[in-house]
N, CA, C and O atoms as a Tinker XYZ file with bonds, in Angstrom:
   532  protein
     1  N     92.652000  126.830000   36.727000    73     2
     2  CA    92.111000  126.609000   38.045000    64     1     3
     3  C     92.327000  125.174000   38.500000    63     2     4     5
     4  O     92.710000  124.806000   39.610000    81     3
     5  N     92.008000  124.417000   37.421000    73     3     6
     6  CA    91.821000  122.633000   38.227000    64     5     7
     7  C     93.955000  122.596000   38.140000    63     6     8     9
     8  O     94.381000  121.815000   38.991000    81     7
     9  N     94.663000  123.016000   37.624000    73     7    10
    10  CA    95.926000  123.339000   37.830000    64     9    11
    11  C     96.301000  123.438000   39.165000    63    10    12    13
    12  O     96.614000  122.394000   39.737000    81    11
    13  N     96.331000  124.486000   39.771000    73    11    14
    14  CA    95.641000  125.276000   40.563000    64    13    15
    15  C     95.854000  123.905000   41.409000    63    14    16    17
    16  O     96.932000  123.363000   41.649000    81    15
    17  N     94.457000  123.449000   41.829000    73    15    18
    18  CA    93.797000  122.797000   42.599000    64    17    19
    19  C     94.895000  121.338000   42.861000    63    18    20    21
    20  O     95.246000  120.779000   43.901000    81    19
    21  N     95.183000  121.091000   41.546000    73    19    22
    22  CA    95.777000  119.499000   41.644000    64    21    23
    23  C     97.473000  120.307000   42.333000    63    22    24    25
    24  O     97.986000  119.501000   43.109000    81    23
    25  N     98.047000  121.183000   42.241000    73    23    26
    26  CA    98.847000  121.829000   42.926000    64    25    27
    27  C     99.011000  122.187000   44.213000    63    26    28    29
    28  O     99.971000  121.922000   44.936000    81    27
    29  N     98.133000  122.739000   44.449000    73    27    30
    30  CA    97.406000  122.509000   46.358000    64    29    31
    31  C     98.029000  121.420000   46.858000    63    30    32    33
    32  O     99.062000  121.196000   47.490000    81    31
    33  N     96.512000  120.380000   46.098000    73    31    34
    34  CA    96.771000  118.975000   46.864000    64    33    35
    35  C     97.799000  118.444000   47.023000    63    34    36    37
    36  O     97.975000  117.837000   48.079000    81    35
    37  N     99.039000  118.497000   45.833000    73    35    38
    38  CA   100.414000  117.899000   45.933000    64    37    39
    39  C    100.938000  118.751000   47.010000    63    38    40    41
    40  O    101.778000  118.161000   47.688000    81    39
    41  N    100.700000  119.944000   47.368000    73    39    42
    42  CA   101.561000  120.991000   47.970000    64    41    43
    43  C    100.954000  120.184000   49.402000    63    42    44    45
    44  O    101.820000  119.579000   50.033000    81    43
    45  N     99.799000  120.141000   49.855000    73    43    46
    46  CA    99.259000  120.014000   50.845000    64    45    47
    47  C     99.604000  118.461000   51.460000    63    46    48    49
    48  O     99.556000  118.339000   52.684000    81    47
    49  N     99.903000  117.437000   50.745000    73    47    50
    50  CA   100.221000  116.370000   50.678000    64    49    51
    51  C    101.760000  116.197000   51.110000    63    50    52    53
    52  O    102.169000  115.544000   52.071000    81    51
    53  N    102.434000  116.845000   50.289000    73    51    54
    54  CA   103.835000  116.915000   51.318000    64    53    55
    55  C    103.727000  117.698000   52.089000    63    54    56    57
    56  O    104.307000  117.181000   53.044000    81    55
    57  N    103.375000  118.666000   52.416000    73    55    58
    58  CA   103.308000  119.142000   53.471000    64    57    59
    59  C    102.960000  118.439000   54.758000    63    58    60    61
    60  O    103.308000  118.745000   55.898000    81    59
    61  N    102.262000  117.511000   54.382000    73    59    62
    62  CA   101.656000  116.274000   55.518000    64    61    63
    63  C    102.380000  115.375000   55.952000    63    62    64    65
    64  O    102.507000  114.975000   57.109000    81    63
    65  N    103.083000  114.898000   54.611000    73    63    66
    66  CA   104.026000  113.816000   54.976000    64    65    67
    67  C    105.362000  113.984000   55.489000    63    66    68    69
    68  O    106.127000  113.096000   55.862000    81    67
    69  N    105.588000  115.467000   55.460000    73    67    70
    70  CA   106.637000  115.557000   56.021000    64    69    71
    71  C    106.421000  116.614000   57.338000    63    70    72    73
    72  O    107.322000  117.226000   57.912000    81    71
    73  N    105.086000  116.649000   57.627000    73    71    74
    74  CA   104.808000  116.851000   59.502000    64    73    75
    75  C    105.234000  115.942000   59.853000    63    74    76    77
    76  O    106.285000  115.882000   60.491000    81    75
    77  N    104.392000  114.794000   59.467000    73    75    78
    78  CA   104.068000  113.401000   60.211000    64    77    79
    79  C    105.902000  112.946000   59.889000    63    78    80    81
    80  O    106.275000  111.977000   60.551000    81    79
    81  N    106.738000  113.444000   59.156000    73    79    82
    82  CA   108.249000  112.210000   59.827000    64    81    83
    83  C    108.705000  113.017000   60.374000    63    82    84    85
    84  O    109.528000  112.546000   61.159000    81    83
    85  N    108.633000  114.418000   60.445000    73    83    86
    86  CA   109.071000  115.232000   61.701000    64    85    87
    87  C    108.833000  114.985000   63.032000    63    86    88    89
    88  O    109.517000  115.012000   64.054000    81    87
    89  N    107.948000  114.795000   62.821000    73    87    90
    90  CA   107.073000  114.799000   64.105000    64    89    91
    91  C    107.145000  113.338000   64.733000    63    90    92    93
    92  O    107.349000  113.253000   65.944000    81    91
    93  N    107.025000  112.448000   64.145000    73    91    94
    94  CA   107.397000  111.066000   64.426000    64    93    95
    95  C    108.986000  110.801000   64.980000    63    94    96    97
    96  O    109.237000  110.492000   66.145000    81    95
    97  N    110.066000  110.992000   63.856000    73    95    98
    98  CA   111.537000  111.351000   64.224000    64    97    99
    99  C    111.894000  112.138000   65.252000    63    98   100   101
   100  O    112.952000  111.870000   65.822000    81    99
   101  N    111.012000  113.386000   65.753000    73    99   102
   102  CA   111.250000  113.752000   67.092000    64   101   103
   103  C    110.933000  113.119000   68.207000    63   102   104   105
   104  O    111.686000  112.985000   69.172000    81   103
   105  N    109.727000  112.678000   68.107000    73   103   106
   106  CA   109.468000  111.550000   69.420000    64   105   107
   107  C    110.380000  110.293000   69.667000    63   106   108   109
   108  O    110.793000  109.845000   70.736000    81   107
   109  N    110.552000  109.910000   68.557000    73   107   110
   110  CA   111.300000  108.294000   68.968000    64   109   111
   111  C    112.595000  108.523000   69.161000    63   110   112   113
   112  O    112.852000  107.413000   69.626000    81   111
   113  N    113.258000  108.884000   69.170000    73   111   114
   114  CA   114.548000  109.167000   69.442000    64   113   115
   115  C    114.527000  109.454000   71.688000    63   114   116   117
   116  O    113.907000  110.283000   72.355000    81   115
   117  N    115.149000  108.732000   71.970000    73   115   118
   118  CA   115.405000  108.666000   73.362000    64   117   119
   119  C    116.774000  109.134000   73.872000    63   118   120   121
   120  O    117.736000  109.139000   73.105000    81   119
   121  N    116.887000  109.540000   75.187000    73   119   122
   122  CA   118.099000  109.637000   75.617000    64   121   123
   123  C    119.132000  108.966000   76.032000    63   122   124   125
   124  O    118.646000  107.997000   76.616000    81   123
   125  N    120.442000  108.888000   76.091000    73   123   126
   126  CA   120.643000  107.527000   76.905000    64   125   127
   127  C    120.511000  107.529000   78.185000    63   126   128   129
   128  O    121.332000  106.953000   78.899000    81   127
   129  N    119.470000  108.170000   78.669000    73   127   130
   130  CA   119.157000  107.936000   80.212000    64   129   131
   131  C    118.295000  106.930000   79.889000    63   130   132   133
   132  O    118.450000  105.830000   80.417000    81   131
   133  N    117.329000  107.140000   79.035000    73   131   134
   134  CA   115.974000  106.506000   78.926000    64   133   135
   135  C    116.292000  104.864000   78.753000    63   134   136   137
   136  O    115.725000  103.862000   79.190000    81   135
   137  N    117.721000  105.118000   77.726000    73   135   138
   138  CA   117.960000  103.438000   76.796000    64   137   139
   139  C    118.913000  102.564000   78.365000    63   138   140   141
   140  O    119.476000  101.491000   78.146000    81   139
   141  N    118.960000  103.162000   79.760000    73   139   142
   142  CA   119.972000  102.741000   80.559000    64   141   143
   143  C    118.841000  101.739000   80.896000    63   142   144   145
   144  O    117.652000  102.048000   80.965000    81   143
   145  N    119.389000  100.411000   81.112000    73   143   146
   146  CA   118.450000   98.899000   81.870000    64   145   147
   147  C    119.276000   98.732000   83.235000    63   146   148   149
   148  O    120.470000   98.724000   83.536000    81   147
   149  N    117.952000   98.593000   83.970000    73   147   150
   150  CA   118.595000   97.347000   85.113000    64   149   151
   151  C    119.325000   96.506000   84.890000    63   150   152   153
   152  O    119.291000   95.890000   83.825000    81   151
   153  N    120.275000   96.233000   85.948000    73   151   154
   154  CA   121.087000   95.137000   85.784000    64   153   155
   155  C    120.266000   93.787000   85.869000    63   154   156   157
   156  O    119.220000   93.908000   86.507000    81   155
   157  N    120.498000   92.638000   85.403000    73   155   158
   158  CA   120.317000   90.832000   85.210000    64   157   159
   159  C    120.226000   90.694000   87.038000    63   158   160   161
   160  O    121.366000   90.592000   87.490000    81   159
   161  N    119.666000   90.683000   87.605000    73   159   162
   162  CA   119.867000   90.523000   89.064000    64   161   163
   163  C    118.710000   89.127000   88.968000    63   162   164   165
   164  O    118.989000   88.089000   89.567000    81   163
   165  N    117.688000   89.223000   88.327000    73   163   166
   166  CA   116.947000   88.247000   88.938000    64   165   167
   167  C    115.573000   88.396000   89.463000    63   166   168   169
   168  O    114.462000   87.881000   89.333000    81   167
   169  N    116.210000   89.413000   90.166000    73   167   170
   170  CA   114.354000   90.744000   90.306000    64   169   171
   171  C    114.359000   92.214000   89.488000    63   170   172   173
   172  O    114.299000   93.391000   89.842000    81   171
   173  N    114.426000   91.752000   88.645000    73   171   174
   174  CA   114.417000   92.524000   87.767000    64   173   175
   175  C    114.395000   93.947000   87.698000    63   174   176   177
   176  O    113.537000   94.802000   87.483000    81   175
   177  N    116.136000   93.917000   88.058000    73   175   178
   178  CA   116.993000   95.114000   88.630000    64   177   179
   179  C    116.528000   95.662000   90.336000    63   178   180   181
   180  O    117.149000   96.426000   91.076000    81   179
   181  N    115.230000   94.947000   90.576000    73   179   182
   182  CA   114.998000   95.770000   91.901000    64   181   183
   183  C    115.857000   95.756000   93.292000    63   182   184   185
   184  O    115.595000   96.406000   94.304000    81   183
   185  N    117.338000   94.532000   93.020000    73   183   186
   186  CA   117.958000   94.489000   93.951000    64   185   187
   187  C    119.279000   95.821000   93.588000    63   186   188   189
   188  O    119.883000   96.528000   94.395000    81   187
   189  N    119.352000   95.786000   92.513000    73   187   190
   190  CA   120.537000   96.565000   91.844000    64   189   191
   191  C    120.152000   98.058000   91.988000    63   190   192   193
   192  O    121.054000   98.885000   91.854000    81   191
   193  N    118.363000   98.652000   92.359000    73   191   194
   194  CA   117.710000   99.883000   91.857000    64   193   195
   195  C    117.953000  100.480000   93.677000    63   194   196   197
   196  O    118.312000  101.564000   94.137000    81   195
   197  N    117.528000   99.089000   94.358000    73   195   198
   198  CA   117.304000   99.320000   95.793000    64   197   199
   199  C    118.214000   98.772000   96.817000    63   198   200   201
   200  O    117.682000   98.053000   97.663000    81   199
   201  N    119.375000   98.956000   96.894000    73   199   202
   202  CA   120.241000   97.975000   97.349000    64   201   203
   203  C    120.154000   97.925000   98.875000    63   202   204   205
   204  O    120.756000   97.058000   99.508000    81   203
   205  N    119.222000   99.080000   99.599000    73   203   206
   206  CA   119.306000   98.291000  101.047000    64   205   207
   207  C    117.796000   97.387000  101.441000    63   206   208   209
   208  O    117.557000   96.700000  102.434000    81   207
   209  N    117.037000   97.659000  100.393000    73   207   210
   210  CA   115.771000   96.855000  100.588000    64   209   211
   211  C    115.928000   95.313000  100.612000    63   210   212   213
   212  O    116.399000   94.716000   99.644000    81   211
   213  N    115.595000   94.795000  101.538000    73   211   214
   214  CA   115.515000   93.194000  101.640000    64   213   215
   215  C    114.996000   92.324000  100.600000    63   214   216   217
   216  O    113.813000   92.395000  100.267000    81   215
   217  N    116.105000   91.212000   99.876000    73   215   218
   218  CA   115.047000   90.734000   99.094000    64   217   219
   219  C    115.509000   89.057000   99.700000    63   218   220   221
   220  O    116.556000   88.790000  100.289000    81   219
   221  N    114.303000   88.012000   99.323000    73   219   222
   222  CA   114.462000   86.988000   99.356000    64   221   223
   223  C    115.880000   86.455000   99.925000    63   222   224   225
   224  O    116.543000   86.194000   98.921000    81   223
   225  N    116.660000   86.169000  101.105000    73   223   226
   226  CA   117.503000   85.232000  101.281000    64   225   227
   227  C    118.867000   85.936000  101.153000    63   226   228   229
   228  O    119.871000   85.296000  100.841000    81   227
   229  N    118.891000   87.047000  101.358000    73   227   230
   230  CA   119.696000   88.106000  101.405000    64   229   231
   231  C    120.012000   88.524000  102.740000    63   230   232   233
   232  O    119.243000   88.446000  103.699000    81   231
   233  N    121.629000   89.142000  102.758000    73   231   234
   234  CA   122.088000   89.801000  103.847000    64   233   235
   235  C    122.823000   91.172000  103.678000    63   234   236   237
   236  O    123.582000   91.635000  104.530000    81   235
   237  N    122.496000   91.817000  102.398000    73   235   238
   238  CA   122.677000   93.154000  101.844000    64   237   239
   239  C    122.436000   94.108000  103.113000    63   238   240   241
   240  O    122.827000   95.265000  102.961000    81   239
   241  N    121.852000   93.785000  104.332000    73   239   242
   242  CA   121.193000   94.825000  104.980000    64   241   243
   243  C    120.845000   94.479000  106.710000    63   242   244   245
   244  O    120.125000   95.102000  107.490000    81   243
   245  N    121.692000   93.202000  106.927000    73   243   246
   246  CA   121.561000   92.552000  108.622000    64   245   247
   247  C    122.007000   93.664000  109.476000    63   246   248   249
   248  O    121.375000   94.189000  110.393000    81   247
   249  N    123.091000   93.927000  109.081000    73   247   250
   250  CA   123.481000   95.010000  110.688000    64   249   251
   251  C    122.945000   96.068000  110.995000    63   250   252   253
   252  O    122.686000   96.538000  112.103000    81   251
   253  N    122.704000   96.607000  109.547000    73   251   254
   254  CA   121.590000   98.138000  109.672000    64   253   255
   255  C    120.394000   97.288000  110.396000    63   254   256   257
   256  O    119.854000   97.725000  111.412000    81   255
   257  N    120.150000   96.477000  110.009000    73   255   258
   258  CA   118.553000   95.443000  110.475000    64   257   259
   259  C    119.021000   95.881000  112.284000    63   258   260   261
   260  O    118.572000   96.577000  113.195000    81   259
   261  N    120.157000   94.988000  112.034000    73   259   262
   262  CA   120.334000   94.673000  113.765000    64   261   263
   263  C    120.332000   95.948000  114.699000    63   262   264   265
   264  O    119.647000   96.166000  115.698000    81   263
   265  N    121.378000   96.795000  114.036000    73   263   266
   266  CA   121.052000   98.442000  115.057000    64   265   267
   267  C    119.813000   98.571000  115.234000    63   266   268   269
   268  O    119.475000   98.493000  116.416000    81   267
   269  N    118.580000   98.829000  114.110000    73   267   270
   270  CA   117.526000   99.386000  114.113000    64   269   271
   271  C    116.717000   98.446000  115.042000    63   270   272   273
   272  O    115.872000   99.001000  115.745000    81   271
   273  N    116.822000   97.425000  115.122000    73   271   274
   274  CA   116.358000   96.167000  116.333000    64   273   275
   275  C    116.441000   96.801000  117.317000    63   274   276   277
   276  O    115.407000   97.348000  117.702000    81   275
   277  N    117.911000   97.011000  118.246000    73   275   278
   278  CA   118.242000   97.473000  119.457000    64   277   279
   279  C    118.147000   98.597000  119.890000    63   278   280   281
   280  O    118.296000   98.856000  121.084000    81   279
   281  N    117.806000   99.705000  118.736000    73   279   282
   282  CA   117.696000  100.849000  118.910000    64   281   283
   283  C    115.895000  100.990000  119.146000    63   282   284   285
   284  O    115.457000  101.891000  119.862000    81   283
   285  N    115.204000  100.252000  118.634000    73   283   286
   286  CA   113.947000  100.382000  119.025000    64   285   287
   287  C    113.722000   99.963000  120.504000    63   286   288   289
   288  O    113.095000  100.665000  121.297000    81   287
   289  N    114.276000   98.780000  120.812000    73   287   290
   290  CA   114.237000   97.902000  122.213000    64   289   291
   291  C    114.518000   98.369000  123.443000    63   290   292   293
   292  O    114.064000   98.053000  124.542000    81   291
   293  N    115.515000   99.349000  123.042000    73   291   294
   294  CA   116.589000  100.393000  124.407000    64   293   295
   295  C    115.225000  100.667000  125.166000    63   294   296   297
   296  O    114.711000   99.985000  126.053000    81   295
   297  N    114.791000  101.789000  124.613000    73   295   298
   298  CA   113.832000  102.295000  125.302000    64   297   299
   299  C    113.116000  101.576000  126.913000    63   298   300   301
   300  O    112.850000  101.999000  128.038000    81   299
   301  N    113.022000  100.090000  126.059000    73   299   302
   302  CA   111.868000   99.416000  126.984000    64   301   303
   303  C    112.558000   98.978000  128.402000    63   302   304   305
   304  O    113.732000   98.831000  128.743000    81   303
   305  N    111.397000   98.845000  129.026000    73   303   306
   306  CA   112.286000   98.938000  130.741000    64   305   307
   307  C    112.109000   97.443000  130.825000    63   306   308   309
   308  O    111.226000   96.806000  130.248000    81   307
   309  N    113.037000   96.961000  131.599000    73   307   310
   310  CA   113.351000   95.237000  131.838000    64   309   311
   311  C    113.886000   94.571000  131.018000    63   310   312   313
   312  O    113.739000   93.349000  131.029000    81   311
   313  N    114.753000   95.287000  129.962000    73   311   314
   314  CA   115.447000   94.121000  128.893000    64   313   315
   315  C    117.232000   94.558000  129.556000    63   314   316   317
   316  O    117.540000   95.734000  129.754000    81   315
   317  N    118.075000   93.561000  129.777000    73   315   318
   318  CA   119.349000   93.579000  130.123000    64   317   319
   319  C    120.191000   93.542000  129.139000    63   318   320   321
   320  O    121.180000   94.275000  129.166000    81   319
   321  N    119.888000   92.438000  127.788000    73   319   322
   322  CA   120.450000   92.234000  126.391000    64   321   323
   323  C    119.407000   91.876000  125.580000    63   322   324   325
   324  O    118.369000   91.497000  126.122000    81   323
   325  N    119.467000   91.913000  124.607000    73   323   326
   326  CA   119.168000   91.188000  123.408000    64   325   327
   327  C    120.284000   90.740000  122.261000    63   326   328   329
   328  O    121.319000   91.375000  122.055000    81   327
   329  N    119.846000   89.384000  121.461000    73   327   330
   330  CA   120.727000   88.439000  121.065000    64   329   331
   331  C    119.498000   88.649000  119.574000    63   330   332   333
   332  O    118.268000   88.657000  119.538000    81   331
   333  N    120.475000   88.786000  118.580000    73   331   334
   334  CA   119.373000   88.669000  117.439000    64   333   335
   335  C    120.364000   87.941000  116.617000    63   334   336   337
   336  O    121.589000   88.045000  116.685000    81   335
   337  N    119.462000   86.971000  115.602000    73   335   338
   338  CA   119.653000   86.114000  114.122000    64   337   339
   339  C    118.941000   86.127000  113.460000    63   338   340   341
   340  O    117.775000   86.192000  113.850000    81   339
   341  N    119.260000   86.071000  112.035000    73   339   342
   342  CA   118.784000   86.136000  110.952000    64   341   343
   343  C    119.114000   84.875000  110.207000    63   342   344   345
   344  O    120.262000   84.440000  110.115000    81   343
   345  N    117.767000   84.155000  109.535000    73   343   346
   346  CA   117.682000   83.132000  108.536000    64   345   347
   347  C    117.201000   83.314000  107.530000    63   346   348   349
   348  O    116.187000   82.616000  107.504000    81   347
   349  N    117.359000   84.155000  106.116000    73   347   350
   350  CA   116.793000   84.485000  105.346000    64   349   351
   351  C    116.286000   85.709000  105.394000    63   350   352   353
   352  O    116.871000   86.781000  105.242000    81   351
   353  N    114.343000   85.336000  105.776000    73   351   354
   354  CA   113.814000   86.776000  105.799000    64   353   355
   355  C    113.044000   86.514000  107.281000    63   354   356   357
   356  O    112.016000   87.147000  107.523000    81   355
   357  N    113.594000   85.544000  108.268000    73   355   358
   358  CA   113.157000   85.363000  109.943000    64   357   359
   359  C    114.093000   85.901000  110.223000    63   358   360   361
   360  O    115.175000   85.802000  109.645000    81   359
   361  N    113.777000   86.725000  111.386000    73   359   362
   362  CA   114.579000   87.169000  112.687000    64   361   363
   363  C    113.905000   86.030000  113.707000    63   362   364   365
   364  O    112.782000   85.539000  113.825000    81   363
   365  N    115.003000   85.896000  114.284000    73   363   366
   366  CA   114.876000   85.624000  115.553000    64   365   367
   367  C    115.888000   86.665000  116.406000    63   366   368   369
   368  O    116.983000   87.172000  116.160000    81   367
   369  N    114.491000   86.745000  118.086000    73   367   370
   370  CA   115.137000   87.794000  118.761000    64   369   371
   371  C    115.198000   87.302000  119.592000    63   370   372   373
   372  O    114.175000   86.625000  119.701000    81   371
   373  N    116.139000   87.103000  120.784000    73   371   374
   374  CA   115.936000   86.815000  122.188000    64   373   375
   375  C    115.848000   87.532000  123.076000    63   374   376   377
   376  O    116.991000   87.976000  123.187000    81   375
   377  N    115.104000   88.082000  124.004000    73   375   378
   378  CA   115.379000   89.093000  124.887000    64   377   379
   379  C    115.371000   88.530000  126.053000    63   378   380   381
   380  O    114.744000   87.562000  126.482000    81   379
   381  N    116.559000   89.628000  126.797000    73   379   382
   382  CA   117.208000   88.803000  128.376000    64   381   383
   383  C    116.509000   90.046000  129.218000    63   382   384   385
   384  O    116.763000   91.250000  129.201000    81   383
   385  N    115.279000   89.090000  130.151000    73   383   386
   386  CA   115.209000   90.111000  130.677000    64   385   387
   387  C    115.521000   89.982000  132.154000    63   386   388   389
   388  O    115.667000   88.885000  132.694000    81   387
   389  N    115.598000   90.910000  132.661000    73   387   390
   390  CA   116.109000   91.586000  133.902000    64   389   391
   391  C    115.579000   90.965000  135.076000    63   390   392   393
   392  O    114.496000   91.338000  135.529000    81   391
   393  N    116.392000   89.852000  135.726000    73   391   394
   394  CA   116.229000   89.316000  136.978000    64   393   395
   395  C    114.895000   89.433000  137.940000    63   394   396   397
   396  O    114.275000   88.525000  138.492000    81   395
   397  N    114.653000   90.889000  137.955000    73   395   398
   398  CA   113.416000   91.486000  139.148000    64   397   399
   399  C    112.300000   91.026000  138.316000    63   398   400   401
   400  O    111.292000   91.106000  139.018000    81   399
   401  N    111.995000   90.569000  137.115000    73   399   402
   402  CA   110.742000   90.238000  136.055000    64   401   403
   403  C    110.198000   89.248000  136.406000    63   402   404   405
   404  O    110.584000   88.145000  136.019000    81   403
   405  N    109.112000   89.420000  137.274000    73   403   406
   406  CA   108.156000   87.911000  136.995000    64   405   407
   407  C    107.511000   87.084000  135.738000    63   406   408   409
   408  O    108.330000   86.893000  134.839000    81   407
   409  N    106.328000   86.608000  135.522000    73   407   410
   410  CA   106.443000   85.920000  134.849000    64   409   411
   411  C    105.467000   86.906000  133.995000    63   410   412   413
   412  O    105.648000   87.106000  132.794000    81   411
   413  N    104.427000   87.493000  134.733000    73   411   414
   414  CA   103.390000   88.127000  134.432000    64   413   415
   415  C    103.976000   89.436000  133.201000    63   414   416   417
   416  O    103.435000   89.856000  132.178000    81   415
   417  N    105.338000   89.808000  133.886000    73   415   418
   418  CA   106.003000   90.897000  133.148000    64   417   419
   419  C    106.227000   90.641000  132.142000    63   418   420   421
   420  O    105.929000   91.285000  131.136000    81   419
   421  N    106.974000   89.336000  132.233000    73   419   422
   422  CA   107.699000   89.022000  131.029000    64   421   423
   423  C    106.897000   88.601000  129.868000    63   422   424   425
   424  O    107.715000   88.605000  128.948000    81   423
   425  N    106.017000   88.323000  129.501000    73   423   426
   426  CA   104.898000   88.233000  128.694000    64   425   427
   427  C    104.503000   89.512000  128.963000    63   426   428   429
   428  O    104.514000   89.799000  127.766000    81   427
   429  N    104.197000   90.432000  129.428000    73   427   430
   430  CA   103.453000   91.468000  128.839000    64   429   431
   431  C    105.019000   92.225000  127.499000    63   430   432   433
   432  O    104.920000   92.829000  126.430000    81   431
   433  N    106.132000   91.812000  128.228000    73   431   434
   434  CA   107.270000   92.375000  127.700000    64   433   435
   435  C    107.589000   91.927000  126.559000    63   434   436   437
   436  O    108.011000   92.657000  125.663000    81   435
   437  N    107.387000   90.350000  126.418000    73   435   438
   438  CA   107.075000   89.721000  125.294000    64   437   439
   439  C    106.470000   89.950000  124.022000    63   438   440   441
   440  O    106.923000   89.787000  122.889000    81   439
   441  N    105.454000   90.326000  124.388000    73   439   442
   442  CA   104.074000   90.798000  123.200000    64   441   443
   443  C    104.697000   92.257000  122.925000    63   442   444   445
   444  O    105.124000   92.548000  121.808000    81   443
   445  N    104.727000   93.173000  124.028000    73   443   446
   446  CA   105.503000   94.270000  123.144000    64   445   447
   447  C    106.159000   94.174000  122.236000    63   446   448   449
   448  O    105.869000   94.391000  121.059000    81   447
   449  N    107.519000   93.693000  122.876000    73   447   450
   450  CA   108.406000   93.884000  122.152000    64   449   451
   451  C    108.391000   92.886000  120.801000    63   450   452   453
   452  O    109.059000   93.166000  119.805000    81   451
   453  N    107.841000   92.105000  120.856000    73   451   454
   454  CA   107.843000   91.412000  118.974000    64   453   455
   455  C    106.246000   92.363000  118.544000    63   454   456   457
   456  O    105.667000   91.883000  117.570000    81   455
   457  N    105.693000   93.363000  119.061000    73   455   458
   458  CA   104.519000   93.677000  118.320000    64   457   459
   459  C    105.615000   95.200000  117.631000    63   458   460   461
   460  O    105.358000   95.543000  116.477000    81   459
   461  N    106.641000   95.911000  118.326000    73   459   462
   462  CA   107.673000   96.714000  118.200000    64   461   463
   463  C    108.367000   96.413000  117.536000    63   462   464   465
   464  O    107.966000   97.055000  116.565000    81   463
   465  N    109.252000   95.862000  117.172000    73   463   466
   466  CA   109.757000   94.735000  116.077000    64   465   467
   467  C    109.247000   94.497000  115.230000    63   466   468   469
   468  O    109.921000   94.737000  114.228000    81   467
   469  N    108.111000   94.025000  114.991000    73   467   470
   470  CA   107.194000   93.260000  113.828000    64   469   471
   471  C    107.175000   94.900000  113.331000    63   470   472   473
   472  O    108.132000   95.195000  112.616000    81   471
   473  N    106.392000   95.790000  113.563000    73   471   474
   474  CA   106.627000   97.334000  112.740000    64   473   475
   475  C    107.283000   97.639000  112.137000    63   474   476   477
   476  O    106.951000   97.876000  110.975000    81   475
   477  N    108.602000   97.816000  112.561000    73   475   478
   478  CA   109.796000   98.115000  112.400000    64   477   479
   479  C    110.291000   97.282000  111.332000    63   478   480   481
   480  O    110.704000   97.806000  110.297000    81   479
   481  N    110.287000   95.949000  111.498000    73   479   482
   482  CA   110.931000   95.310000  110.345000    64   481   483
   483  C    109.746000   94.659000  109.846000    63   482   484   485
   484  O    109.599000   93.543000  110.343000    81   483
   485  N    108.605000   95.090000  108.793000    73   483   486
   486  CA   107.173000   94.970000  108.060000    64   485   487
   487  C    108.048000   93.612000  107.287000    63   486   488   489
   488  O    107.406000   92.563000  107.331000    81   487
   489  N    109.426000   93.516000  106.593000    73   487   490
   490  CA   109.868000   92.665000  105.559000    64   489   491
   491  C    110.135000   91.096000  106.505000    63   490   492   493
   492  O    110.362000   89.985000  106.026000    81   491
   493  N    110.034000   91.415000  107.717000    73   491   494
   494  CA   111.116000   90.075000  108.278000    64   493   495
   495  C    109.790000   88.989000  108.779000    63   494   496   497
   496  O    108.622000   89.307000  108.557000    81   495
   497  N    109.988000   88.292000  109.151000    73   495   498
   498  CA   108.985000   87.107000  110.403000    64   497   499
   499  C    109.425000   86.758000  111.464000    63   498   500   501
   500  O    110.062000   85.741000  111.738000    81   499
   501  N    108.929000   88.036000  112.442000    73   499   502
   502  CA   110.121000   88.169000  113.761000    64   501   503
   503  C    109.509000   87.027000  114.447000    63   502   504   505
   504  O    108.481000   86.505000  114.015000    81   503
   505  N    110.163000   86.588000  115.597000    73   503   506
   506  CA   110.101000   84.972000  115.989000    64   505   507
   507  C    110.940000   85.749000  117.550000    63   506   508   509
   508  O    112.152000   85.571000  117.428000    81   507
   509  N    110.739000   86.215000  118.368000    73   507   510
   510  CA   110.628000   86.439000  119.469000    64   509   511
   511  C    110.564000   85.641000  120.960000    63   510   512   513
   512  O    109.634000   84.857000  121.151000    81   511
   513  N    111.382000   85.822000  121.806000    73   511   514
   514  CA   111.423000   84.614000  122.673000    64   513   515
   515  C    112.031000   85.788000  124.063000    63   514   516   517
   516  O    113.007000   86.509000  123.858000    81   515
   517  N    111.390000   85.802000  125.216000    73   515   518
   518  CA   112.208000   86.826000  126.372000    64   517   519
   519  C    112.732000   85.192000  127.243000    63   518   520   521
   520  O    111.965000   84.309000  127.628000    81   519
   521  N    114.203000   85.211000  127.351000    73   519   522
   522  CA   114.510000   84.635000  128.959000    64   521   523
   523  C    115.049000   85.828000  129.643000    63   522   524   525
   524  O    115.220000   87.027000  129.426000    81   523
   525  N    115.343000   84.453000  131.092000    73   523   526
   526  CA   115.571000   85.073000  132.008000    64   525   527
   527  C    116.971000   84.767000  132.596000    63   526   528   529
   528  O    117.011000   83.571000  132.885000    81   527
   529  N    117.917000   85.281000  132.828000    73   527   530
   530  CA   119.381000   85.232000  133.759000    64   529   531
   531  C    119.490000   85.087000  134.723000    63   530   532
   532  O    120.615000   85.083000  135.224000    81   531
């Protein structure tokens, strides 16, 4: 019987130790999706992960910027052109507005349009200015 018994335990004992490296050896082992790194960019891969997102002092993404500018602006009544630049992560916008605009307009047109803008581009520090022709 105590035969027996001390037999078990050895039986039961490897039996344990070799769950536990099964079971261990299946988990750690990764794919090479898992072992793939960001690239050395600097932001640590987030320019390499996100390449049209704006980062710091970058121009990965001005002209898409600039359409999406003018394409918001169309809409508004009294603008003739707009003139846009970029310094980093400032826009500056100029808007030309339309001869018949007093002064009263042009400030209300003002505040719109950089409060329209400022939405639109949450990443930039729009800097907004309306003349007149």
């Amino acid at each position: 019987m105590q035969h027996l018994s001390r037999w078990l335990r050895k039986s039961m004992l490897i039996a344990v130790v070799l769950f536990a490296a099964i079971h261990f050896a299946g988990c750690s082992s990764e794919s090479k999706q898992e072992m793939k790194s960001y690239g050395h960019d600097g932001y640590m891969g987030f320019s390499n992960s996100n390449p049209n997102t704006v980062n710091r002092y970058s121009s990965l993404s001005y002209q898409k910027d600039v359409e999406l500018i003018r394409q918001v602006l169309m809409p508004m009544q009294g603008i003739s052109r707009t003139d846009i630049r970029f310094n980093g992560n400032n826009v500056h916008v100029t808007v030309v507005a339309k001869k018949s605009m007093n002064r009263k307009q042009m400030k209300r047109l003002e505040a719109k349009a950089k409060s329209i803008v400022q939405e639109n581009m949450p990443l930039y520090d729009v800097h907004l200015t309306v003349a007149r022709k």
